[in-house]
N, C-alpha and C positions, 0 to 999 in steps of 0.2 A: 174797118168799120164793123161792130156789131150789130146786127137787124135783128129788133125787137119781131116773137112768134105774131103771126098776124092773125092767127087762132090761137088767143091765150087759153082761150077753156080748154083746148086740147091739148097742152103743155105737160108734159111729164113733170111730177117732183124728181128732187136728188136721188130718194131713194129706190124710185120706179126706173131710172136712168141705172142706175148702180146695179140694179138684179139685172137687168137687159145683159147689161156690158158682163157682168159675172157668169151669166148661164149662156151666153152666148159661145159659138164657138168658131165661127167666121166672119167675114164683113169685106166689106169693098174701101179700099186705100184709093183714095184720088189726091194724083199729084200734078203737077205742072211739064205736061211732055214736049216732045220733041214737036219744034215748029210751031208755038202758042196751042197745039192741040193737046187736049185733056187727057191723061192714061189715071184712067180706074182698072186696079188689078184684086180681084177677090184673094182676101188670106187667111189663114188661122193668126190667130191669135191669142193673150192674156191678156187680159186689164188686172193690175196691181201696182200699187204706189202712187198711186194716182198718173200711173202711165200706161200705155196700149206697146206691147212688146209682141215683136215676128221677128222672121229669122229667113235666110232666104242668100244667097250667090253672094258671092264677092265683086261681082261685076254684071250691068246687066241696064236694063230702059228704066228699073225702079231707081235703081243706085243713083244714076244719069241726073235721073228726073230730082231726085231729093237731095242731090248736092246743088243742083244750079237753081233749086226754091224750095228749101226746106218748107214751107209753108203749106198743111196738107189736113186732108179730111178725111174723117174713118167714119164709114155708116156704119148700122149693124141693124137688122131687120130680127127684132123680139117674136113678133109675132104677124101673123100674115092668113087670116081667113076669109076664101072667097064665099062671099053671101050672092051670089047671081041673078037670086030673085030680087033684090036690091040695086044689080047695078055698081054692086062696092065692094070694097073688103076690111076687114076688122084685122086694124094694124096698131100694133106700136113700134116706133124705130128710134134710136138715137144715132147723132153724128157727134163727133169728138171734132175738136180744131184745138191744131197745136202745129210742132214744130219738129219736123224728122231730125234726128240723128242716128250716128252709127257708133253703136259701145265698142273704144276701143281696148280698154282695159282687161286683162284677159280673166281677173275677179271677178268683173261685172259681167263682160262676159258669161261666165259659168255659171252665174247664181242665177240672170236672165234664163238660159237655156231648160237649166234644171226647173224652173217654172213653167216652160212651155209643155217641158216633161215629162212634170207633176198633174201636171191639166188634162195633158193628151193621153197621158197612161199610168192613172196615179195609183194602180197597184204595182210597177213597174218591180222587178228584180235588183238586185246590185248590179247586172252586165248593163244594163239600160244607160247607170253612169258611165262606163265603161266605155259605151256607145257614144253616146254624149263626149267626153273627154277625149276621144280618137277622133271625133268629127269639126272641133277646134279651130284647127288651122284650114281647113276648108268653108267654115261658116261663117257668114258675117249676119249679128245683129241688130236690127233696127230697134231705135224707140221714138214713143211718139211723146212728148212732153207735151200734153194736152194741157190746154189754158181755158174751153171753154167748151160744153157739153151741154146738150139741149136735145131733147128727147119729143116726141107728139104719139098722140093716139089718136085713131078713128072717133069721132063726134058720137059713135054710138056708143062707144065704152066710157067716154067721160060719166064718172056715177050723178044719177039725180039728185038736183040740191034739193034736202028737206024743206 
């Protein structure tokens, strides 16, 4: 079930969602864990191709958790200003919902990687592939095939309608 923003004034556009997710550079993955309890694990990540890509163990509570309910949510916190003399803070965040999987193809694989790599160190050297291509068979890729993205902002930064 999709639940319409119950503060639409505070609703992000596509495009205010899109810079978030692009200049961002970690966010909390919540999945479906052990025992009906909830595991939110903060990660790095990319957003490209209209997907949210990490990288992380071959085996592990994330792994666990996103084969027995692929079904999972990415926050990402844009922005975060405590105003105290208010009582509040001057936020914007979006959360992603889509659909965990694991890139098995070792193509996709690498072209995934080299994105995280480009992001995280995008003046990198030629050894950085290097790095990358010896670390292969020890990494497993996740992607999150996002279907549905919705972003808010604090009521103070909604701009004044003329």
């Amino acid at each position: 079930m999709t639940r319409p923003m119950r503060r639409i004034r505070q609703q992000l556009d596509w495009a205010a969602c899109e810079e978030i997710l692009m200049r961002g550079t970690s966010g909390v993955l919540a999945l479906s864990g052990d025992d009906g309890y909830p595991y939110a694990v903060p990660l790095s990540y990319v957003w490209a191709e209209g997907k949210l890509i990490f990288h992380g163990a071959k085996s592990g509570h994330k792994l666990d958790a996103m084969r027995h309910e692929p079904r999972a949510s990415f926050c990402v916190i844009g922005e975060d200003e405590i105003v105290p003399e208010r009582y509040t803070t001057h936020f914007r965040s979006v959360i992603c919902f889509g659909r965990m999987r694991v890139a098995e193809e070792p193509d996709e694989m690498r072209r995934l990687t080299l994105l995280l790599g480009e992001k995280y160190w995008p003046d990198h050297p030629k050894e950085a592939y290097e790095e990358i291509d010896g670390a292969m068979s020890r990494l497993c890729v996740f992607v999150m095939d996002v279907e549905r993205v919705t972003g808010k902002q604090a009521i103070e930064l909604v701009p004044k309608e003329s």
